[in-house]
Structure formats: structure tokens, C-alpha cells
C-alpha positions as CSV (number, residue, x, y, z in Angstrom):
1,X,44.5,43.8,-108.7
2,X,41.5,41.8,-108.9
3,X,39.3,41.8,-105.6
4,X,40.2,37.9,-104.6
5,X,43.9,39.4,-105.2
6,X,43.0,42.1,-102.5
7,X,41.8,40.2,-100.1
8,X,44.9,38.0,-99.7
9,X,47.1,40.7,-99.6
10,X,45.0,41.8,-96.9
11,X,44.6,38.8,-95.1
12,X,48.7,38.6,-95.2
13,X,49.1,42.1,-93.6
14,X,47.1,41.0,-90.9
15,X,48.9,38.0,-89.8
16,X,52.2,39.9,-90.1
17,X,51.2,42.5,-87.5
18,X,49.9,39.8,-85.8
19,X,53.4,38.0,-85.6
20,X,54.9,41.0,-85.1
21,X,53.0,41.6,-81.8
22,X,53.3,37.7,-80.3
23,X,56.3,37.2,-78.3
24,X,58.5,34.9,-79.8
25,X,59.7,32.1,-77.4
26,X,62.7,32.8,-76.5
27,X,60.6,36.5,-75.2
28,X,58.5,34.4,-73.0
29,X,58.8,34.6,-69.8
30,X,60.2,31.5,-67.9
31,X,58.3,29.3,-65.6
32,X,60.0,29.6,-61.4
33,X,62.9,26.7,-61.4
34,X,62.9,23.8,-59.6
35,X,63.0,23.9,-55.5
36,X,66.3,23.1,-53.9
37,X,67.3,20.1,-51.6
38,X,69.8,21.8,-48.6
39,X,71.8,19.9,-46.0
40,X,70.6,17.6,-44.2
41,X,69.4,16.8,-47.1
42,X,71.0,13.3,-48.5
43,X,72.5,13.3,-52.3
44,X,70.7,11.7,-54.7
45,X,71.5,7.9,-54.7
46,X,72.9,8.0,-51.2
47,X,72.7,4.3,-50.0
48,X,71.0,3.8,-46.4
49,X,72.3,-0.2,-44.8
50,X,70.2,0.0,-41.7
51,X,69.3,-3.2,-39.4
52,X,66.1,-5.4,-38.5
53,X,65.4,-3.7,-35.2
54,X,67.3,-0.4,-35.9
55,X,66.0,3.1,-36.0
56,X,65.9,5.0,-39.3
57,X,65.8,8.6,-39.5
58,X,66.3,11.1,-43.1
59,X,65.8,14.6,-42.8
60,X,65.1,16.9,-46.0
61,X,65.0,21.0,-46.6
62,X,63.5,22.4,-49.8
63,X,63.9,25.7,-50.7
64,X,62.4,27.7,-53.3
65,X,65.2,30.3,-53.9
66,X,63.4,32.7,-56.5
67,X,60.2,33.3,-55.8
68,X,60.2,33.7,-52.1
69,X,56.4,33.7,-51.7
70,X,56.2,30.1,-52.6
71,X,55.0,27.5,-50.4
72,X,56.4,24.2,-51.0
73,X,55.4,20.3,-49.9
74,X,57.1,17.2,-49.4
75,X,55.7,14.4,-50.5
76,X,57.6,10.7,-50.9
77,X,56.8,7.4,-53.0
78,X,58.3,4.4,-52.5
79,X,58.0,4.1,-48.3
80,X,58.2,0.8,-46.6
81,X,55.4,-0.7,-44.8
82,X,55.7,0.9,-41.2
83,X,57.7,3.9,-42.1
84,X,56.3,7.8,-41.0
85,X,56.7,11.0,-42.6
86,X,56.3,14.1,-40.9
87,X,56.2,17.0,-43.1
88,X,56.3,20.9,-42.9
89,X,54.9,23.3,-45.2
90,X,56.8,26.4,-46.2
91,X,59.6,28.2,-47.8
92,X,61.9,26.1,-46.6
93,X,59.6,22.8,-46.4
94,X,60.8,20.5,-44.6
95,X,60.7,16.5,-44.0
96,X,61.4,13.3,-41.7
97,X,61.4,9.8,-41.8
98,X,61.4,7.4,-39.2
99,X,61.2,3.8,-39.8
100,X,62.1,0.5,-37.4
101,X,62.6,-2.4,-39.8
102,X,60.8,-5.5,-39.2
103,X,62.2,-9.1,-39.3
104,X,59.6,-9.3,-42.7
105,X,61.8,-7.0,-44.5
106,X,65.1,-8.0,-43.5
107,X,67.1,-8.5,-47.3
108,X,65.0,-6.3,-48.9
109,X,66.1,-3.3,-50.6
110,X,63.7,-0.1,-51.1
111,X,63.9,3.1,-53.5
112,X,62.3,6.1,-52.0
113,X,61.7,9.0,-54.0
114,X,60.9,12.2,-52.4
115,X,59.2,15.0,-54.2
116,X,59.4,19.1,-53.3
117,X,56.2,20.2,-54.9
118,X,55.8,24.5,-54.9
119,X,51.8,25.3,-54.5
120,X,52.5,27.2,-58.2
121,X,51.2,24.9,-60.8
122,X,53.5,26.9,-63.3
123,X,56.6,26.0,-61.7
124,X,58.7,22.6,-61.5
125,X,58.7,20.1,-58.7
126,X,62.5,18.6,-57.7
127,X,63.3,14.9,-56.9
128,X,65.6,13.3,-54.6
129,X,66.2,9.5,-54.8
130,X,67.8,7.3,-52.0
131,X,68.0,3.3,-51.2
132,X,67.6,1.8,-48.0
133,X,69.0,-1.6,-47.5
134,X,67.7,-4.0,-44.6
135,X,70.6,-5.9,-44.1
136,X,70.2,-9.4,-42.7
137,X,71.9,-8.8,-39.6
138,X,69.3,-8.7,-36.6
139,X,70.7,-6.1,-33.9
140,X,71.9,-8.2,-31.4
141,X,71.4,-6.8,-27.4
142,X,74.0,-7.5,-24.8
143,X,73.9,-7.0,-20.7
144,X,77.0,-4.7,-19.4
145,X,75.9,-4.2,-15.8
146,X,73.7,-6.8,-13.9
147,X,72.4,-6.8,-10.5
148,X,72.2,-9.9,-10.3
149,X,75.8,-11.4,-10.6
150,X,76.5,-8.3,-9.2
151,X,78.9,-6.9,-11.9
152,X,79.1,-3.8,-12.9
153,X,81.3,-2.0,-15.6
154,X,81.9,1.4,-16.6
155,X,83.9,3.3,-19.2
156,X,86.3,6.5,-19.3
157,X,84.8,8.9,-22.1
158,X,87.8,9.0,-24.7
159,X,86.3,11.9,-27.0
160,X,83.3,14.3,-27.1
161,X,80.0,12.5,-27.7
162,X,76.6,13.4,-28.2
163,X,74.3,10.5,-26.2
164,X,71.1,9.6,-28.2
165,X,67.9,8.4,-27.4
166,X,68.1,5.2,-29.1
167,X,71.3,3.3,-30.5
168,X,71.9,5.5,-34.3
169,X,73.3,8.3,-35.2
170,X,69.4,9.4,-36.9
171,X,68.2,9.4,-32.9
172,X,67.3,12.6,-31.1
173,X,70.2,13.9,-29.0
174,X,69.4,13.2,-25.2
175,X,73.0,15.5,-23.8
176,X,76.9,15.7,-24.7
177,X,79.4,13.9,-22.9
178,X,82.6,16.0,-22.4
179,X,86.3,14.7,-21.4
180,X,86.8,16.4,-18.0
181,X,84.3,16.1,-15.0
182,X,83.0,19.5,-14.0
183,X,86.3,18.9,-10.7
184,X,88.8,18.6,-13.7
185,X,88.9,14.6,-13.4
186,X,88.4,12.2,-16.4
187,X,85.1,11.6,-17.1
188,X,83.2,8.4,-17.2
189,X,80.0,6.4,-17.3
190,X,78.4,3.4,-16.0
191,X,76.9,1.4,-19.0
192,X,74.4,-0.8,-18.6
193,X,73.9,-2.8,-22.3
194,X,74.3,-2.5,-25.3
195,X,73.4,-3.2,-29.0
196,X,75.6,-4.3,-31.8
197,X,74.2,-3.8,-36.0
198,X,75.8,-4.8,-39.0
199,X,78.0,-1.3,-38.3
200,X,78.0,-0.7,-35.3
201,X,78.2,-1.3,-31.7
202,X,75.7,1.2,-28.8
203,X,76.4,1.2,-25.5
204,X,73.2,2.6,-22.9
205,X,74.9,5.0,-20.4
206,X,73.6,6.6,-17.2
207,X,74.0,10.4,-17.7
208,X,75.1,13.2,-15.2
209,X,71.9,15.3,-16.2
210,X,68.8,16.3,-15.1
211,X,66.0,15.1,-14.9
212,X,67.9,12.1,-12.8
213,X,67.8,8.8,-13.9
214,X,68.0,9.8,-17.6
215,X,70.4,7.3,-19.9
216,X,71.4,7.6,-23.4
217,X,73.1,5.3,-26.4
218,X,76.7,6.5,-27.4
219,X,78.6,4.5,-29.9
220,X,81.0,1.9,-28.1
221,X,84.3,4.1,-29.6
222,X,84.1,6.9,-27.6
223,X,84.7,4.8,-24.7
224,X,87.8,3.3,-23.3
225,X,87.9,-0.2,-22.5
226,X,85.5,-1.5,-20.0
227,X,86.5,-1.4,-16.2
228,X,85.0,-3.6,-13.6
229,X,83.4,-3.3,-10.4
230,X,81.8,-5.6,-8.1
231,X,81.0,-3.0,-5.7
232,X,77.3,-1.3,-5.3
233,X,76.3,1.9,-3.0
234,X,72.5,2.0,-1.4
235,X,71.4,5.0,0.9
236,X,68.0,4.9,2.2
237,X,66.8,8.3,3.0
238,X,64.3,7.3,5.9
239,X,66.9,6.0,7.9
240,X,69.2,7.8,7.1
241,X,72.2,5.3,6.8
242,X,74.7,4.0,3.9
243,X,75.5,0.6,3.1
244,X,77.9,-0.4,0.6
245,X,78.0,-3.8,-0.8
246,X,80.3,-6.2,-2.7
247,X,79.5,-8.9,-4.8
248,X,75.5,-8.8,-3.0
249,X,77.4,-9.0,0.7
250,X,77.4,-6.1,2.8
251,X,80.4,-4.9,3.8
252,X,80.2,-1.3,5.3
253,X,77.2,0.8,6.9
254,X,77.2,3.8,8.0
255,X,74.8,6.9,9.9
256,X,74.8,10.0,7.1
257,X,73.6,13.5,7.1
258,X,71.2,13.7,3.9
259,X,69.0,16.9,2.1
260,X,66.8,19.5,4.2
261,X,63.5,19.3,3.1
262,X,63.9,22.3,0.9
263,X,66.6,21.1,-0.9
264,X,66.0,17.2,-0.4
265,X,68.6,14.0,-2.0
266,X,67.2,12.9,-5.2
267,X,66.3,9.5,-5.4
268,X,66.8,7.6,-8.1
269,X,69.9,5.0,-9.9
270,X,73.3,7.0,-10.0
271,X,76.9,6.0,-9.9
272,X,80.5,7.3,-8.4
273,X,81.9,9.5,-11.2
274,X,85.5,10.3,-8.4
275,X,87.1,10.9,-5.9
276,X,88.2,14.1,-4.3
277,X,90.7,15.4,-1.6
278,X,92.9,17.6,-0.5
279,X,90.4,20.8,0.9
280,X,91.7,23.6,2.6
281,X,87.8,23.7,4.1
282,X,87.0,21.2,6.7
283,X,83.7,21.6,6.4
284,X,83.6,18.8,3.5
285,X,86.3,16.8,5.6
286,X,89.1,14.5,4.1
287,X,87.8,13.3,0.9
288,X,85.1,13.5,-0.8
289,X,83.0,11.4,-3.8
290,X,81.3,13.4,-7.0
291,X,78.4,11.3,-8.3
292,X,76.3,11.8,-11.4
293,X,73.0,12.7,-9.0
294,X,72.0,16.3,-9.1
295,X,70.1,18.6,-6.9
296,X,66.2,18.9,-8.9
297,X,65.8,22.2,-6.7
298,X,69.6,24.1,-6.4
299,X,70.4,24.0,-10.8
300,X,71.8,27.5,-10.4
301,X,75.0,25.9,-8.4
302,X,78.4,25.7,-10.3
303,X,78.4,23.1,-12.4
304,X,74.8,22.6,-11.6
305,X,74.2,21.3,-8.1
306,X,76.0,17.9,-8.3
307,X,75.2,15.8,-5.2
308,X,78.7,14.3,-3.1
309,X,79.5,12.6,-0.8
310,X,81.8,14.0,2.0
311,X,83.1,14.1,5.5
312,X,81.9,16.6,7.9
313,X,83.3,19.1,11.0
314,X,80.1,18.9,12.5
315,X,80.3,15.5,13.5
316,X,76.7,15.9,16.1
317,X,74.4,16.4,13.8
318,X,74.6,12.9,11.7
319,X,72.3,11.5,11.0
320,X,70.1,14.4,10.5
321,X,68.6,16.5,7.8
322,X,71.2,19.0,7.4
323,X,72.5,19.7,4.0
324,X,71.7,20.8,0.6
325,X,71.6,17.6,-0.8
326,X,74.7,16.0,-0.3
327,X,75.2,12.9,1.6
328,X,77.4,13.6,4.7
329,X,79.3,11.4,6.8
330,X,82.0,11.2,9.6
331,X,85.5,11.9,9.0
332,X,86.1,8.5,10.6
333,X,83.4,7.0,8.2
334,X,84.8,8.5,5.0
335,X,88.1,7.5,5.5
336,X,86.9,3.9,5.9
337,X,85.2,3.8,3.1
338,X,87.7,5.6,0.8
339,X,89.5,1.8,1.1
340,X,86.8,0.2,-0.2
341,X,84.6,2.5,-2.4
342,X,86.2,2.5,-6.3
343,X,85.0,4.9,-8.7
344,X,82.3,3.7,-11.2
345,X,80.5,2.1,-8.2
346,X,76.9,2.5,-8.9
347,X,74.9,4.1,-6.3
348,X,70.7,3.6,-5.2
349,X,69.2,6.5,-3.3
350,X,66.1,5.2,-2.4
């Protein structure tokens, strides 16, 4: 063997032990998978119609499954002018969208595409594509209750509903409306407007929680058919008296029994959720009205400190500051104004 002959040979050994040593690629070890999208996440393609004037909200969860130190971000392309994201960090990451449309925008159609990026540059990133339609269809407001032609109307509360801050099913949950009153009667609220979109129609409701005064947007078919009153309620607190009017005439008036000063009547808009009789104990006399005000100091009461309205066998002390919040009157009174006073009636105590 000639020395040029040897020195191949050689040279061909080497790069044999050296194959023999490099992990093939199927030996390699594979790079972390892709993050996953979870619920809420929306499928890929999902198709948003929303309104000019409508709230818009998409959630998204990423989750890096096999590497469990991972820390992934959310990032999107594609956003329309005016539109937020709000982003957490982690393993799960997580993301929100909120977005108003603007008459500018109304026909147009957007692709967003979010991105789940893991802080490994080794590993993959996961996609999730969705389109958002602005439909042409300005959401249109509408008066239910007004003060000023004196009608009012009010609804019966035909299934469970959660009442949102704004009219969509994307807005933040304000409470949940049940069936039953917390006396075992049918529940209902007194709406004050409401806003119809291209799919839907919102009604704003006063709610029976606390803090007082609080309303909230449920969608118009969890609500019976609208009922009408032309009646409205005012107590004023310094003078103690009640004075119920129809169509902007008064019609009744009356001395009551209102809060101690430790446990004072809330102020505030509320309405008549019903009517009660029947006790065995005369100290809430011959009928009695549940509204949708609430004590602000007694919330450990059953069924959380709702403020009535009720007769009394301590006739002597009205008007007075003598109860625990509720608005007490004479037997006499009450009965009076049991002919006049429908449920749904809305009620100032100012």
C-alpha cells in the first residue's frame, strides 16, 4: 500500500467513527410542541358579527402542556383601530379583547390572528385565527320607563339570567336573576331601556342587590312580556311621610315609621317587587310590600336585609325613627294603599 493509499484509508476510518458517534435524526431529541388554545378560547375561523356601538369581548388560555416551566405570551396581529389587549404572562397565558366599533368601520370585516409565543426559542409558537364582522346595523336605544309621561313597565323573569354590565353576552357579569323572590313569589324587574343589534335585543334592569341603585343589561328573552304601570312611590325621609302618585298627580300620602339611625332607609331608585299577607305576627300588620331596596348596614339578615313596607301594632310611634330599615305605616294606611299600589311600581327614597 503506497503512502497516499494509507492515508485515505485512514482518513475513511475516521469519518466512519465519526458517523458512528453523531446521532442520526431520527435520535435527536425533539424541540417542546406547540402551546395549546383552552376554552374560552374561540376555534379557529370562528366568525364574530358584532355592531357599530356594541361591546366586543374574546378571551384566550394558552397552555404549554410539556414543559411546565415555560412561560408563554400572547401577542395578536390584525387588531382594529380602537381595540385593547390585555395580556397575562405564564403557564397558562392568558388574553382579552375589548373593542367598541365605530360608525368608521361599520361593513368592514377584520382577521385577527393571535399568537401564543413560549419564552424558549427552541420551541414552536401556536396560532389562532378569528374574523370580526361590523355589520351595518347601528345599535338602536329605546326608552322603557319615563318620568316624564309617567309610564313605567316592568317584566316577570321567565328563566335564570346573568345581568351584565353592558348590553352582550362578552360584558362582565354585574348579578344573577333567579325565578322566585327570596318570599317564594315570581320574580321581576323594572326596565328602564333598552338596545336592540343586528342579533339581539338588551333590556337595562334595576337589580335587587347591593350596593343600591345598581342596574344591569339582560337579553329581552328572559323576560315575559312587558306590564304597565302608571303608578310611582316617593318617601322623603326628613319628613317622614309617603306619597304615591299616578300618572304625575298625587293620589295618597301618608305619615311612616322609617330606619333608626344605626340601621337607616337607603336612599336611592327602587321599585315594588310584591305583595305580602297573611302574618300570624301583627307586628308587620295586614300586608305588607317587598321592594328591591336593601339594608347597606343589616346584610347578615335572611335573604339579605330587604327593605318592606308594612303595617304596624304600634300605631304611636309613626312617624318616628323606629325600625331597622323598613318603611312602616298604619294598619288603616296600608290597607288603603293596598287598592291602589300595583306591583312593579317604582319607588324614590330620597
Amino acid at each position: 500500500m503506497t503512502r497516499a493509499t494509507r492515508h485515505i484509508a485512514i482518513l475513511c476510518c475516521g469519518l466512519g467513527l465519526l458517523a458512528a458517534f453523531t446521532p442520526s435524526a431520527a435520535a435527536r431529541v425533539d424541540a417542546p410542541a406547540a402551546p395549546d388554545w383552552l376554552p374560552p378560547t374561540p376555534a379557529e375561523g370562528t366568525r364574530f358579527r358584532v355592531a357599530v356601538g356594541e361591546p366586543l369581548r374574546i378571551a384566550l388560555v394558552a397552555a404549554a402542556r410539556e414543559a411546565a416551566d415555560t412561560s408563554l405570551s400572547i401577542g395578536a396581529r390584525g387588531m382594529p383601530t380602537g381595540a385593547t389587549l390585555r395580556t397575562t404572562t405564564g403557564n397558562p397565558a392568558g388574553a382579552t379583547v375589548r373593542w367598541i366599533p365605530q360608525p368608521a368601520q361599520s361593513g368592514r370585516t377584520f382577521w385577527v390572528t393571535f399568537t401564543a409565543r413560549p419564552d424558549d426559542p427552541t420551541a414552536a409558537s401556536a396560532t389562532r385565527r378569528i374574523e370580526v364582522d361590523v355589520t351595518r346595523t347601528v345599535a338602536r336605544s329605546f326608552k322603557l320607563s319615563s318620568d316624564g309621561s309617567s309610564i313605567y313597565r316592568y317584566a316577570f323573569v321567565m328563566r335564570r339570567v346573568t345581568a351584565r354590565r353592558g348590553p352582550s353576552a362578552a360584558a362582565a357579569p354585574v348579578a344573577r336573576l333567579k325565578l322566585l323572590t327570596p318570599e317564594r313569589t315570581t320574580n321581576l324587574v323594572l326596565a328602564l331601556d333598552g338596545r336592540r343589534t343586528a342579533g339581539r335585543a338588551w333590556v337595562r334592569v334595576r337589580l335587587p342587590v347591593l350596593p343600591n341603585n345598581t342596574t344591569g343589561w339582560v337579553p329581552r328573552s328572559a323576560l315575559s312580556d312587558w306590564k304597565l304601570v302608571r303608578t310611582r312611590l316617593v318617601v322623603n325621609l326628613r319628613r317622614m311621610t309617603m306619597t304615591l302618585y299616578r300618572t304625575g298627580r298625587a293620589v295618597f300620602s301618608t305619615l311612616v315609621g322609617i330606619g333608626r339611625p344605626r340601621a337607616p332607609t337607603p336612599r336611592g331608585e327602587f321599585f315594588v317587587r310584591n305583595q305580602l299577607y297573611g302574618f300570624h305576627d301583627p307586628f308587620y300588620g295586614p300586608i305588607a310590600y317587598g321592594t328591591s331596596a336593601r339594608s347597606e348596614v343589616l346584610t347578615d339578615w335572611p335573604a339579605g336585609g330587604f327593605v318592606g313596607i308594612h303595617g304596624t301594632n304600634l300605631p304611636g310611634m309613626i312617624p318616628g325613627r323606629i325600625s331597622h330599615g323598613c318603611i312602616r305605616m298604619r294598619n288603616d294606611q296600608i290597607l288603603r294603599l293596598a287598592r291602589l299600589l300595583p306591583v312593579g311600581t317604582p319607588l324614590t327614597i330620597r
